[in-house]
N, CA, C and O atoms as a MOPAC input file, in Angstrom:
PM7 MOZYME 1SCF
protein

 N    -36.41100 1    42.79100 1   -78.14500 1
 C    -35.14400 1    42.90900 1   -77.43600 1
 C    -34.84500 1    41.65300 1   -76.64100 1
 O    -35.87500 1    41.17300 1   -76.16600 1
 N    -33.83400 1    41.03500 1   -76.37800 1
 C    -32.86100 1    40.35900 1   -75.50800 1
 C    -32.84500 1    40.57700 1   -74.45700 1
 O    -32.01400 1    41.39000 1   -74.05300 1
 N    -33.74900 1    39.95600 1   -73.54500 1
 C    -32.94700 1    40.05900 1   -72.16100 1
 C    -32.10200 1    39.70300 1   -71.38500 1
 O    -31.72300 1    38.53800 1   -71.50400 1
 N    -31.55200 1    40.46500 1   -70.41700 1
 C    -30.61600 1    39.59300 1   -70.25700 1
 C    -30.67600 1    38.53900 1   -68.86500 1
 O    -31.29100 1    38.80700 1   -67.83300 1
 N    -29.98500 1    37.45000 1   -69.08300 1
 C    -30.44200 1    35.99900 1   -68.07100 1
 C    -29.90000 1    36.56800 1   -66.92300 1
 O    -30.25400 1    35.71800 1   -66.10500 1
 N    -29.23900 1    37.47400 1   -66.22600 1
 C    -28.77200 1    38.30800 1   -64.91300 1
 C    -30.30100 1    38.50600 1   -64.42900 1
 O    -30.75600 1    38.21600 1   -63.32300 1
 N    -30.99700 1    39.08400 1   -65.55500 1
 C    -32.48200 1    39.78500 1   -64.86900 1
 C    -33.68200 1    38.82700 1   -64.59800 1
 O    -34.29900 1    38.90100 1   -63.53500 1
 N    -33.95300 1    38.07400 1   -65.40800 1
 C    -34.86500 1    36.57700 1   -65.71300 1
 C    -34.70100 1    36.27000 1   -64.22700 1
 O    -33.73500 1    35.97100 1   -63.52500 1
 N    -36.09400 1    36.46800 1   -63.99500 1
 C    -36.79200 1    35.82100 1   -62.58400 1
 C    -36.58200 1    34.25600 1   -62.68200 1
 O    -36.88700 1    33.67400 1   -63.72300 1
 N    -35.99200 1    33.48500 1   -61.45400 1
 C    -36.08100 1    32.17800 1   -61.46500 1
 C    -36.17200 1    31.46100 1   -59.91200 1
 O    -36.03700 1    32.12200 1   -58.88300 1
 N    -36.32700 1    30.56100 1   -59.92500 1
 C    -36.92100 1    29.87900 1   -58.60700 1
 C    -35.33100 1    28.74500 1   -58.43500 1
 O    -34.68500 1    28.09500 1   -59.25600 1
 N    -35.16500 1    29.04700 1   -56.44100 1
 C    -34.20100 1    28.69100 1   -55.93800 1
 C    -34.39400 1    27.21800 1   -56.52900 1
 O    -35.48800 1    26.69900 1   -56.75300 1
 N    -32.81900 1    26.48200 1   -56.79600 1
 C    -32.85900 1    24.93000 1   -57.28700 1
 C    -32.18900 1    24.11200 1   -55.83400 1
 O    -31.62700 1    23.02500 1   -55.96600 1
 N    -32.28800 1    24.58300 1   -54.86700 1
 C    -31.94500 1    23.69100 1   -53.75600 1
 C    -32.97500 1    22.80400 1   -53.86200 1
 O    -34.07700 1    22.94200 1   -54.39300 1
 N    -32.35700 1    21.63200 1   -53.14200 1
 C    -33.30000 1    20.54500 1   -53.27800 1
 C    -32.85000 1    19.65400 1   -52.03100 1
 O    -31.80500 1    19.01800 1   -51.89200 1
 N    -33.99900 1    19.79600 1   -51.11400 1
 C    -33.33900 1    19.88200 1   -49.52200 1
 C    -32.90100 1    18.45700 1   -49.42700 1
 O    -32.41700 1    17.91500 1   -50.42100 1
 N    -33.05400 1    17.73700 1   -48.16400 1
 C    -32.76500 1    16.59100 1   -47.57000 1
 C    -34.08900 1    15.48000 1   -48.24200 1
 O    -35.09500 1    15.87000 1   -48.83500 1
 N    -33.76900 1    14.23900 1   -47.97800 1
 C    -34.37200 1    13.18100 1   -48.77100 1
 C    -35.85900 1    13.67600 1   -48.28900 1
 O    -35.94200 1    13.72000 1   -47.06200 1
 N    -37.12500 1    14.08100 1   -49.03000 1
 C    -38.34100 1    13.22000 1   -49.10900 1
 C    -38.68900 1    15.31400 1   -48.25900 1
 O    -39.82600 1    15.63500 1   -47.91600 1
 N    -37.72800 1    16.10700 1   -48.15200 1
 C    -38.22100 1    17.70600 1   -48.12600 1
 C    -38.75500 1    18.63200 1   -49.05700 1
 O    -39.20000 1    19.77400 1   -48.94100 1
 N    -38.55500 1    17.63300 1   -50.28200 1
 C    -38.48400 1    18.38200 1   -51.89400 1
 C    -37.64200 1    19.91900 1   -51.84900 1
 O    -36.71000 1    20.28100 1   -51.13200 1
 N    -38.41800 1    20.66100 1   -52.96700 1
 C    -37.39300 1    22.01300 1   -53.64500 1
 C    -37.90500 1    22.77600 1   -52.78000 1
 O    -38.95700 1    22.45100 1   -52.22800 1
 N    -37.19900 1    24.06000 1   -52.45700 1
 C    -37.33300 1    25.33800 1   -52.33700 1
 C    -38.25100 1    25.79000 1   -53.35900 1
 O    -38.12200 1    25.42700 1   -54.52800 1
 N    -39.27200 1    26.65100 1   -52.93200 1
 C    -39.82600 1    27.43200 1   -53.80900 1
 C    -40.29400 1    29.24400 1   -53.83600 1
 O    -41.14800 1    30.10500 1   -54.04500 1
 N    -38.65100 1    28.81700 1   -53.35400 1
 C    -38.72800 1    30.84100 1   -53.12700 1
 C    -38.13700 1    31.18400 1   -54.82100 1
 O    -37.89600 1    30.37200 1   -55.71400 1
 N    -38.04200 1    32.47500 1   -54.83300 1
 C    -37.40200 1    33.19600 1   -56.13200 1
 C    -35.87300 1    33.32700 1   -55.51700 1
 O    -35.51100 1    33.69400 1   -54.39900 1
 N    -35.22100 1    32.95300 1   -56.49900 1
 C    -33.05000 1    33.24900 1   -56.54000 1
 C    -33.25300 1    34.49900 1   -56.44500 1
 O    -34.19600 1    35.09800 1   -56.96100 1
 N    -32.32600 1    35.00200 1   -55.73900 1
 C    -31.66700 1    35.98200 1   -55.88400 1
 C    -31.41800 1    36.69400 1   -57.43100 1
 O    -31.69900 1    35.84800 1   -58.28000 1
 N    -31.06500 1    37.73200 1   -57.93600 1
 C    -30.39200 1    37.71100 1   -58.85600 1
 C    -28.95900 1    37.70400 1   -59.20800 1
 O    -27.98100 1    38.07900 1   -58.56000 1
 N    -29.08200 1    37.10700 1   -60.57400 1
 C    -27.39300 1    36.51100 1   -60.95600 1
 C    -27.19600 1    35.30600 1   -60.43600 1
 O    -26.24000 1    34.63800 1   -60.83100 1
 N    -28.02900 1    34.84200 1   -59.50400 1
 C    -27.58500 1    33.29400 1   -58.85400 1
 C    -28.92900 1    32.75500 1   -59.11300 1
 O    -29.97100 1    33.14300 1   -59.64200 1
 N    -28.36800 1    31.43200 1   -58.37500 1
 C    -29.64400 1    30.22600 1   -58.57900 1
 C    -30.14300 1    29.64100 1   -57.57300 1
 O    -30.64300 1    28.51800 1   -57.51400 1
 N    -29.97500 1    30.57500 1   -56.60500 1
 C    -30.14200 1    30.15700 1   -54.66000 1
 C    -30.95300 1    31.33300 1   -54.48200 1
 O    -30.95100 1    32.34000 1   -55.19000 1
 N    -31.74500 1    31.06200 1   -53.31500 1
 C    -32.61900 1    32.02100 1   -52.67700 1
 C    -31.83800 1    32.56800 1   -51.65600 1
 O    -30.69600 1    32.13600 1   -51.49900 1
 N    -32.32300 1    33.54500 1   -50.86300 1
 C    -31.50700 1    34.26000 1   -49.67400 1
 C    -31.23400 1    32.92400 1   -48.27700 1
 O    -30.34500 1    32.81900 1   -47.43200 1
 N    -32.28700 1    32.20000 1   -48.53800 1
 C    -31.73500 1    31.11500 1   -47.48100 1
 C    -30.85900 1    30.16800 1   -47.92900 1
 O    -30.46600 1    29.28800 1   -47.16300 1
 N    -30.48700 1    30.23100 1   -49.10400 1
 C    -30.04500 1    29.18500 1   -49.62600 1
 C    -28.67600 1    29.67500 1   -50.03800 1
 O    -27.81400 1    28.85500 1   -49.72100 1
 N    -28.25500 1    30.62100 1   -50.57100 1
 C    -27.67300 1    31.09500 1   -51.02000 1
 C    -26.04700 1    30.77400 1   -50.81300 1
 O    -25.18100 1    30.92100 1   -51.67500 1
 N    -25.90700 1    30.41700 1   -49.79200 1
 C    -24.57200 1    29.93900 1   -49.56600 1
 C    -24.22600 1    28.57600 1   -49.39700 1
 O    -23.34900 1    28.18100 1   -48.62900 1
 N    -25.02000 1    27.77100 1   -50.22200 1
 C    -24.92400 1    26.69800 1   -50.84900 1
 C    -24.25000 1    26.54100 1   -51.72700 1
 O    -23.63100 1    25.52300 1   -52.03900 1
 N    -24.31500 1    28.02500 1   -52.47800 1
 C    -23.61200 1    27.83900 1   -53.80600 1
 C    -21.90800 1    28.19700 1   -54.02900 1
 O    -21.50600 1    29.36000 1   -54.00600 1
 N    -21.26900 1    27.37800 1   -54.18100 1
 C    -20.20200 1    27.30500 1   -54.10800 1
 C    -19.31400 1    28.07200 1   -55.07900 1
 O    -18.13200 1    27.73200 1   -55.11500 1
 N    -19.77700 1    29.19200 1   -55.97600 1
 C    -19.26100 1    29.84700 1   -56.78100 1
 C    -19.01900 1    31.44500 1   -56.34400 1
 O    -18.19900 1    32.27000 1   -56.74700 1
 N    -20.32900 1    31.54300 1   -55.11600 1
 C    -20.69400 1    32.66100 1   -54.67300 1
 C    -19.25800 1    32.99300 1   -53.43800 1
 O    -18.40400 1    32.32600 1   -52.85300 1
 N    -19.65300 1    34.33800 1   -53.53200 1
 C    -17.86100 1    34.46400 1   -51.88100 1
 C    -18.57600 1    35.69300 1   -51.30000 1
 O    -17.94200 1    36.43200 1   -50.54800 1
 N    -19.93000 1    35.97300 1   -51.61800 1
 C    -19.93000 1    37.33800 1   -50.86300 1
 C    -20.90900 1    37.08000 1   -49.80400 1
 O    -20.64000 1    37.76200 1   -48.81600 1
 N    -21.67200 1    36.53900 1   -49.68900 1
 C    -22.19800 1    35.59900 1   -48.37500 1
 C    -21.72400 1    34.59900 1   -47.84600 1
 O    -21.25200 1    33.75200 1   -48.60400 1
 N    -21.68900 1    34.36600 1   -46.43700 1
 C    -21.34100 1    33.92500 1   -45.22900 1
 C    -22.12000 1    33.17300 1   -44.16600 1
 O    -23.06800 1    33.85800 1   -43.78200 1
 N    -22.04600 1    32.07100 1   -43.59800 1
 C    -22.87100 1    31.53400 1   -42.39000 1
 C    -22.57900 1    32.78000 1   -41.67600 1
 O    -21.67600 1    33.60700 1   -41.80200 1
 N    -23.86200 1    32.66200 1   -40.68000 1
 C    -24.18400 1    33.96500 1   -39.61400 1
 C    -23.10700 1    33.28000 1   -38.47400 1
 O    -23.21400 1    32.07400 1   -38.25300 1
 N    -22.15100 1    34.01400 1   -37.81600 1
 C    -21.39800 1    33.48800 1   -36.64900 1
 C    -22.20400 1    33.39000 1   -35.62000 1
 O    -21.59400 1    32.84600 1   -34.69900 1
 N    -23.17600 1    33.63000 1   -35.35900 1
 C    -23.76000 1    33.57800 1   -33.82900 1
 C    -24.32400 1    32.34800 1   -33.56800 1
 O    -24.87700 1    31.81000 1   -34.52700 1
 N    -24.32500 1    31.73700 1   -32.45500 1
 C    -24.99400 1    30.39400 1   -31.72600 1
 C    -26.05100 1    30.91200 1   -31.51400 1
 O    -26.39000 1    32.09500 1   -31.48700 1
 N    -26.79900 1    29.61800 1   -31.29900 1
 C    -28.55600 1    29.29900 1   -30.68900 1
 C    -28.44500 1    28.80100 1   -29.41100 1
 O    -27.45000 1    28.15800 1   -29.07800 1
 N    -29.21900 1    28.99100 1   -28.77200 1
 C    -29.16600 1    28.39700 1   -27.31500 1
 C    -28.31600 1    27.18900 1   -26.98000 1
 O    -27.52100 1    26.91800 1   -26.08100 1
 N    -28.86800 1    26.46500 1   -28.22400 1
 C    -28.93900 1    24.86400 1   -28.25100 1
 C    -27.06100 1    24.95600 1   -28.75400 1
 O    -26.62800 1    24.04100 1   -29.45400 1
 N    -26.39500 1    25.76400 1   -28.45000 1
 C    -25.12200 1    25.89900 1   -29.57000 1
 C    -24.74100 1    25.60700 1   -30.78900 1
 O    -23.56200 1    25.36700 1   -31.04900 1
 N    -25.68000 1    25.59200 1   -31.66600 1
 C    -25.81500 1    25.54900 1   -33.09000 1
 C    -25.65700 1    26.64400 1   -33.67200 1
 O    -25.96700 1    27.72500 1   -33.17100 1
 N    -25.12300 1    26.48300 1   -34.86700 1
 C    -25.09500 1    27.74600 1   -35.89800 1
 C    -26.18100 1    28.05800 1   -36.06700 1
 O    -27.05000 1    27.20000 1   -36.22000 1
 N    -26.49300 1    29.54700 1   -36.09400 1
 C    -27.29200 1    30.30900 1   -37.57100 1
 C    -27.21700 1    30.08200 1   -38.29800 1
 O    -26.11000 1    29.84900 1   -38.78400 1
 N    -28.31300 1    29.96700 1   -38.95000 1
 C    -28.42900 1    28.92500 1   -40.83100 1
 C    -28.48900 1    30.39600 1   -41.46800 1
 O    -27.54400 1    30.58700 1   -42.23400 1
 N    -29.06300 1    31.10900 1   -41.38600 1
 C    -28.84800 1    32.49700 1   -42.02800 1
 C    -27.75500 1    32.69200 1   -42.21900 1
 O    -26.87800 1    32.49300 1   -41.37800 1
 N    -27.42900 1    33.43600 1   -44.19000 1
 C    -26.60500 1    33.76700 1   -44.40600 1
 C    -26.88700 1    35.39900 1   -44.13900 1
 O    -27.94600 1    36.02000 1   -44.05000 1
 N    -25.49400 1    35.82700 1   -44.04900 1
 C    -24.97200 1    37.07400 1   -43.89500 1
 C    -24.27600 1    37.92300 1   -45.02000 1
 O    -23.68500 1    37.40600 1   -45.96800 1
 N    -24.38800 1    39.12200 1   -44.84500 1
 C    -23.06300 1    39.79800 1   -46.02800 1
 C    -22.38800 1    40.79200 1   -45.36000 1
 O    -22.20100 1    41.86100 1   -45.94100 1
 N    -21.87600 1    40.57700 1   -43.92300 1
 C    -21.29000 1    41.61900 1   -43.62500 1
 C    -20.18200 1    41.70900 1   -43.10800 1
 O    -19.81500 1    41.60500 1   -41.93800 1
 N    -19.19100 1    42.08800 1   -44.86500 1
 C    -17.69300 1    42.01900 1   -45.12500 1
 C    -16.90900 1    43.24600 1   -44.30700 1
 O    -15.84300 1    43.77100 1   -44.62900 1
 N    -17.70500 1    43.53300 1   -43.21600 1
 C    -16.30700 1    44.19900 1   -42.44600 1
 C    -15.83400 1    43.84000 1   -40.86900 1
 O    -14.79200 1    44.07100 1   -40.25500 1
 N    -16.89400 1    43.27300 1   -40.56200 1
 C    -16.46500 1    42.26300 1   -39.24900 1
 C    -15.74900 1    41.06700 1   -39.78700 1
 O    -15.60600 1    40.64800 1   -40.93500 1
 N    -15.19300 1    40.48700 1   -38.20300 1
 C    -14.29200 1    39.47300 1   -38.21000 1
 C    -15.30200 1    38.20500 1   -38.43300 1
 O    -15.36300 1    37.32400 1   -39.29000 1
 N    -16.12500 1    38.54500 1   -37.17800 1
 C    -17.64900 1    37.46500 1   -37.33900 1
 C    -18.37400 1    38.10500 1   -37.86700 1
 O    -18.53900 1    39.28300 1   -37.54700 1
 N    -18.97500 1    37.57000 1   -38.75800 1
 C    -20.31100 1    38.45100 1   -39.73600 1
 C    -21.48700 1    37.69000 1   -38.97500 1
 O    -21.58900 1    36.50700 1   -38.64900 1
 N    -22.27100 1    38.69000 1   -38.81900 1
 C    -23.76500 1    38.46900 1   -38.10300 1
 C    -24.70400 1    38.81200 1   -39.02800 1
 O    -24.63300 1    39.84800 1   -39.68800 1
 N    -26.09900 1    37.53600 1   -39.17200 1
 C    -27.14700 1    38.38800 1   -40.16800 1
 C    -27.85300 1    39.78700 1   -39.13700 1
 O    -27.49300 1    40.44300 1   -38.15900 1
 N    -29.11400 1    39.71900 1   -40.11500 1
 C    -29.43600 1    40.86300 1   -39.39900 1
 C    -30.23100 1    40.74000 1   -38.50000 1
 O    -30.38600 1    41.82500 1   -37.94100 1
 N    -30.98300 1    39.74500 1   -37.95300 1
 C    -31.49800 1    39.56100 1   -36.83200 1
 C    -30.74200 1    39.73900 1   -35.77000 1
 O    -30.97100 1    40.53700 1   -34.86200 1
 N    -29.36900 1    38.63500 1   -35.90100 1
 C    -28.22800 1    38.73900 1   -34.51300 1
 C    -27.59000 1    40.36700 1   -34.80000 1
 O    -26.94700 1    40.96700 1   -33.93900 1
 N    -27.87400 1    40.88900 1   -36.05100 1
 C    -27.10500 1    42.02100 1   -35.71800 1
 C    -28.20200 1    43.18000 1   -34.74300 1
 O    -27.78200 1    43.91100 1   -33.84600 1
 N    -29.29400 1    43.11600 1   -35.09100 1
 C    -29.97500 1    43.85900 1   -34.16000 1
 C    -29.94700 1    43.58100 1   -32.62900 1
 O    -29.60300 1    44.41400 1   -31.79000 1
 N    -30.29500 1    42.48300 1   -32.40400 1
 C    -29.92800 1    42.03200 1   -31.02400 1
 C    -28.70900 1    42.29000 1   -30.62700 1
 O    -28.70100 1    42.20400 1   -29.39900 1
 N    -27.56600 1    42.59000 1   -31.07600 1
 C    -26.61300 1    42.88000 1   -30.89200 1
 C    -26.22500 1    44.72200 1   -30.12600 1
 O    -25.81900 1    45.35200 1   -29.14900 1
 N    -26.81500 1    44.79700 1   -31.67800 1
 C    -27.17000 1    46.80100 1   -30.89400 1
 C    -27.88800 1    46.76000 1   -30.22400 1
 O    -27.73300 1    47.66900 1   -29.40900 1
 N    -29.11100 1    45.89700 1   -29.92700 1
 C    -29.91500 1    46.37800 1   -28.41900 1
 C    -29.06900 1    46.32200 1   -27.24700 1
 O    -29.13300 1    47.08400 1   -26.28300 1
 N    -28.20700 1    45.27900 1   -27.42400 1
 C    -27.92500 1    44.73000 1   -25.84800 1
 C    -26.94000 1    46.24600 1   -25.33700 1
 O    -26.96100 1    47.06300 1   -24.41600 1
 N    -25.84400 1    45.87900 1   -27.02100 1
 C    -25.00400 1    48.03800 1   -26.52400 1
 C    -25.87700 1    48.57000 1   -25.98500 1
 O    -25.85300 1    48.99500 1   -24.83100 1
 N    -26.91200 1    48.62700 1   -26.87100 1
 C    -27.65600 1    50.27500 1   -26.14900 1
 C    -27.88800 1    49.99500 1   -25.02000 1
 O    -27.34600 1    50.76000 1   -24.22100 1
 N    -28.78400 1    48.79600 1   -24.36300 1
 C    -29.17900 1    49.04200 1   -23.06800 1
 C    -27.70000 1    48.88100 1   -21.84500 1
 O    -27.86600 1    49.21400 1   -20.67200 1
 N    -26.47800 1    48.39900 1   -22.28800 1
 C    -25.41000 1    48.12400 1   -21.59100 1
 C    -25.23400 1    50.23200 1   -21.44600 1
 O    -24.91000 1    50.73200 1   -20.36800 1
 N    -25.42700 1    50.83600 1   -22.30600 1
 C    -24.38800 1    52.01700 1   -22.44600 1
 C    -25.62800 1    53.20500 1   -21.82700 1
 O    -25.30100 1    54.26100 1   -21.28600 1
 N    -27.22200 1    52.72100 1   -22.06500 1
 C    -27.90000 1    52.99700 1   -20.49900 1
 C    -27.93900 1    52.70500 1   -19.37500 1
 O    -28.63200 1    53.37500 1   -18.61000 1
 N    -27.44000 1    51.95800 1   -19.06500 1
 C    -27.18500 1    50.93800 1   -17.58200 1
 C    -26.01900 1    51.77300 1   -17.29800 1
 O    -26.04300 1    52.19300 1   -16.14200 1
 N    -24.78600 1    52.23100 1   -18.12900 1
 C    -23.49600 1    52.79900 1   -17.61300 1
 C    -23.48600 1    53.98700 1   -17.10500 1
 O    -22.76700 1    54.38300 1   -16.18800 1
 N    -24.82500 1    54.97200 1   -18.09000 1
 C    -24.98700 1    56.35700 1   -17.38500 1
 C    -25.75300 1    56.25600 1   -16.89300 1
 O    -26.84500 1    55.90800 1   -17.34100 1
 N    -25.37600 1    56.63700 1   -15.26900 1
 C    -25.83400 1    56.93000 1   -14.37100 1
 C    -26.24800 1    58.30600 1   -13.98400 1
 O    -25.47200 1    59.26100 1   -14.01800 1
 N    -27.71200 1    58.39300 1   -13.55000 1
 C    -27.64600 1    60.11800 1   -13.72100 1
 C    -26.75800 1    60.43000 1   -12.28200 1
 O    -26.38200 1    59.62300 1   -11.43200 1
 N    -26.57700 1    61.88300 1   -12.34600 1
 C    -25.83500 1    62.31600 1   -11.75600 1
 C    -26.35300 1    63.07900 1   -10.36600 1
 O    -27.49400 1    63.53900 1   -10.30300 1
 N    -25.52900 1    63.16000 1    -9.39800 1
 C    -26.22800 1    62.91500 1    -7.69300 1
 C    -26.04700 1    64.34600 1    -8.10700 1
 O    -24.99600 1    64.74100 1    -8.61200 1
 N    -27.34900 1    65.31600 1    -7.83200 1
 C    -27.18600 1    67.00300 1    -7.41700 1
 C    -26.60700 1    66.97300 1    -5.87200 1
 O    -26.85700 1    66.18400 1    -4.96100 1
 N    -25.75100 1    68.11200 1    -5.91700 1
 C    -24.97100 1    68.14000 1    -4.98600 1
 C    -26.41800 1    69.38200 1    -3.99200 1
 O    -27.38400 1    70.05300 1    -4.35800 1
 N    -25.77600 1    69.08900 1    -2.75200 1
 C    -26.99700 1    70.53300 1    -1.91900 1
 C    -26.20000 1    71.50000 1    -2.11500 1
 O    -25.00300 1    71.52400 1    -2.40000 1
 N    -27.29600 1    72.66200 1    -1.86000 1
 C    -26.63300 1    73.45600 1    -2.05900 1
 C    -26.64900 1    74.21400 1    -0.51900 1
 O    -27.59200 1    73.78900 1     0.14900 1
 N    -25.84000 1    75.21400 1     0.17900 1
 C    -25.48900 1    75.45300 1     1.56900 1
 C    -26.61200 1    76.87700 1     1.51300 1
 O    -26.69400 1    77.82000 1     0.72600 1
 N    -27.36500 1    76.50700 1     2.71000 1
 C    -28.30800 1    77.65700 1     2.82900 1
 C    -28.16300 1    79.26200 1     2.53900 1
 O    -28.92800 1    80.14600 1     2.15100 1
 N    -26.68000 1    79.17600 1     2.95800 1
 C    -26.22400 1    80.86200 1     3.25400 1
 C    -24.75300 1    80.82900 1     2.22300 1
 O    -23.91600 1    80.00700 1     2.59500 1
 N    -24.44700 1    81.53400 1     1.15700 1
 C    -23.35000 1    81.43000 1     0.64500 1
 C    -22.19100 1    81.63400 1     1.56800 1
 O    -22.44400 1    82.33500 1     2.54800 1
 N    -21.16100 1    81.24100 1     1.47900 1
 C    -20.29100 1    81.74300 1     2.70400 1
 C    -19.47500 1    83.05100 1     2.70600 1
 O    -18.71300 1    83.42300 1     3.59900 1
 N    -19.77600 1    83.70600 1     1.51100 1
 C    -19.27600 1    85.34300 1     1.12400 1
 C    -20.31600 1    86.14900 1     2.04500 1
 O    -19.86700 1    86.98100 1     2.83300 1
 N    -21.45200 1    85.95800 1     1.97500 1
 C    -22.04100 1    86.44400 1     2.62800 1
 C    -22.46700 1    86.41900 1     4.21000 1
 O    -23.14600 1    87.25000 1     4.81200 1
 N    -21.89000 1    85.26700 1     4.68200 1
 C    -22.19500 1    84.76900 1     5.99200 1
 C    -21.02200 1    85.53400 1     6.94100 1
 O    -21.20900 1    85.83000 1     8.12100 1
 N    -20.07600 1    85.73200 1     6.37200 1
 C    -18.75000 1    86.19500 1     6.49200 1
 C    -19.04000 1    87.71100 1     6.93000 1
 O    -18.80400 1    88.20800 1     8.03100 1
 N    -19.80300 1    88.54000 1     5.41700 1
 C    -19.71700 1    89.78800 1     5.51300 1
 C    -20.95800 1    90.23300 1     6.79600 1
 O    -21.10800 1    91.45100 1     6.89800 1
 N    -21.57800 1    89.61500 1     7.47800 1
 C    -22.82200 1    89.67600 1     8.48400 1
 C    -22.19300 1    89.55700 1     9.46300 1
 O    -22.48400 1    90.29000 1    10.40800 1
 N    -21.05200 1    88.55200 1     9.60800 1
 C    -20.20700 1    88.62900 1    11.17400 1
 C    -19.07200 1    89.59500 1    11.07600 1
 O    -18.32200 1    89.54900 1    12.05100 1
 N    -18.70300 1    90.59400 1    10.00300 1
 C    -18.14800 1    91.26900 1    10.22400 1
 C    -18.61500 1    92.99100 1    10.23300 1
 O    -18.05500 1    94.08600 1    10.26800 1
 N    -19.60700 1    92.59200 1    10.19300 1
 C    -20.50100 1    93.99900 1    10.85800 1
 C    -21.23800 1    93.65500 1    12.18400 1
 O    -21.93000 1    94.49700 1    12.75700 1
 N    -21.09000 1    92.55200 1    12.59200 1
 C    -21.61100 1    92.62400 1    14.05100 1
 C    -20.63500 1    92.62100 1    14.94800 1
 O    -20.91500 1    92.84000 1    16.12600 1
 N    -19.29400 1    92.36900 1    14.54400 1
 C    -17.66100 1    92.92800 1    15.06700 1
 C    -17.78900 1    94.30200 1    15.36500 1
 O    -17.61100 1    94.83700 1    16.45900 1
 N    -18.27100 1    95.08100 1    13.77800 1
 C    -18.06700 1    96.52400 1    13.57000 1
 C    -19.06500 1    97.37300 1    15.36600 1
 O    -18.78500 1    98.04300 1    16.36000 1
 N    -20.08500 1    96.78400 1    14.80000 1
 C    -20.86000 1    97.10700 1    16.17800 1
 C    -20.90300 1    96.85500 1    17.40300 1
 O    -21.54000 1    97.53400 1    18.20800 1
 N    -20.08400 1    95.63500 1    17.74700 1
 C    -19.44200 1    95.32500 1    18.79300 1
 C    -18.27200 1    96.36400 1    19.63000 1
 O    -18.10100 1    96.78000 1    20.77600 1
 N    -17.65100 1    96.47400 1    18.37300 1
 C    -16.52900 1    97.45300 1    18.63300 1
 C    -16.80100 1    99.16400 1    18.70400 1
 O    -16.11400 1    99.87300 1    19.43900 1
 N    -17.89900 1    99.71600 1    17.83700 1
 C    -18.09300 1   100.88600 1    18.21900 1
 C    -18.84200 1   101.11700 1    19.57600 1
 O    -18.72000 1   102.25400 1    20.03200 1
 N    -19.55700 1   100.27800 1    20.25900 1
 C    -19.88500 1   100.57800 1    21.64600 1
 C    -18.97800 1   100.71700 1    22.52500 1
 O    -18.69900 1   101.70700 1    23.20100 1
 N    -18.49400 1    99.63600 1    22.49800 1
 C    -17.27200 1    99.75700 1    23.30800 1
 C    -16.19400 1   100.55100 1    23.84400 1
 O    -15.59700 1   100.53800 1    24.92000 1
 N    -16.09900 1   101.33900 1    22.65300 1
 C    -15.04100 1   102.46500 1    22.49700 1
 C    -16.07300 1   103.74900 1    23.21300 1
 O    -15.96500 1   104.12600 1    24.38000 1
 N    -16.87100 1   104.18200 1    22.41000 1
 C    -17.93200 1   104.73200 1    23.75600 1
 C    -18.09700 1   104.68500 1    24.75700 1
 O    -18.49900 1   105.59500 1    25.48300 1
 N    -17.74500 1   103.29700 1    25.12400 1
 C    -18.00600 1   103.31000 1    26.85000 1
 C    -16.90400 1   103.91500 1    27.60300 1
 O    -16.87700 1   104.41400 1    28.72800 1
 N    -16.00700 1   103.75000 1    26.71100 1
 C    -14.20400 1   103.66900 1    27.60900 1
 C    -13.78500 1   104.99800 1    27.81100 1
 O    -13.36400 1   105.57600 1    26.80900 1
 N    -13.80100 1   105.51800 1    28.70600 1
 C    -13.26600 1   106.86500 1    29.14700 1
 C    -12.37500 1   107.17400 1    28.59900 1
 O    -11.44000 1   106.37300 1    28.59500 1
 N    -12.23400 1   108.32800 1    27.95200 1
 C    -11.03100 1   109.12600 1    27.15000 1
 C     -9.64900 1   109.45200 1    28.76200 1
 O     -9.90000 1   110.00400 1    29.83300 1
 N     -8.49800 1   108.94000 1    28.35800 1
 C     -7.82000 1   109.27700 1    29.16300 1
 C     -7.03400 1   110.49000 1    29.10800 1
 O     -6.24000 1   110.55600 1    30.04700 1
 N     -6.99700 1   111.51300 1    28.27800 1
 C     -6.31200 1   112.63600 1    28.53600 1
 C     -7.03700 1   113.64400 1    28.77000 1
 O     -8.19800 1   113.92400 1    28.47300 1
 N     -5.95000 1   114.35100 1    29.53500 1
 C     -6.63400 1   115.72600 1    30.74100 1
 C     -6.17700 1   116.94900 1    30.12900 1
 O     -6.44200 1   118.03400 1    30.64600 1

């Protein structure tokens, strides 16, 4: 059988800066660039330089493939990326202050001074001489 040259293992043909020699990773398949290399090749459109800076304000040499952002990030800057969310969106919740709670409900504090009224008032009336003769 025929195979076909899509599948045929082959070794990246970049061939770096004077006196660096070749790459000797394996291409990708269907291309003739390795994953670092890969967007060298000028035929290719579905990889991308990584948008993110280095300290030093240099590009990411890593290519990227991620066709739904505006800036495509590989996946290193993309992880660092979700860490920083996550810990920004733990930093935002704050737990929440328990409120005290009041020793004596006030339904009940209520119904205790109005039985010591009640008893206030039935002595009283006891004491007071009936006025009719």
């Amino acid at each position: 059988r025929h195979k076909s040259s899509v599948l045929v293992q082959r070794g990246c043909v970049y061939e770096g800066e004077a006196g660096l020699g070749v790459c000797s990773e394996p291409s990708l398949p269907g291309t003739r660039h390795c994953i670092k290399h890969i967007t060298y090749n000028v035929d290719q459109q579905l990889f991308t330089h990584c948008s993110a800076r280095q300290p030093d304000n240099t590009r990411c040499t890593m290519p990227s493939v991620d066709v739904m952002h505006h800036l495509p990030l590989c996946a290193a800057h993309t992880r660092k990326k979700e860490n920083v969310i996550k810990v920004k969106s733990e930093e935002s919740q704050k737990p929440k202050r328990t409120r005290k709670k009041n020793k004596m409900p006030i339904l009940s504090r209520y119904g205790k001074r109005n039985k010591k009224r009640r008893r206030a008032s039935n002595s009283t009336s006891s004491v007071i001489p009936s006025t009719r003769v």
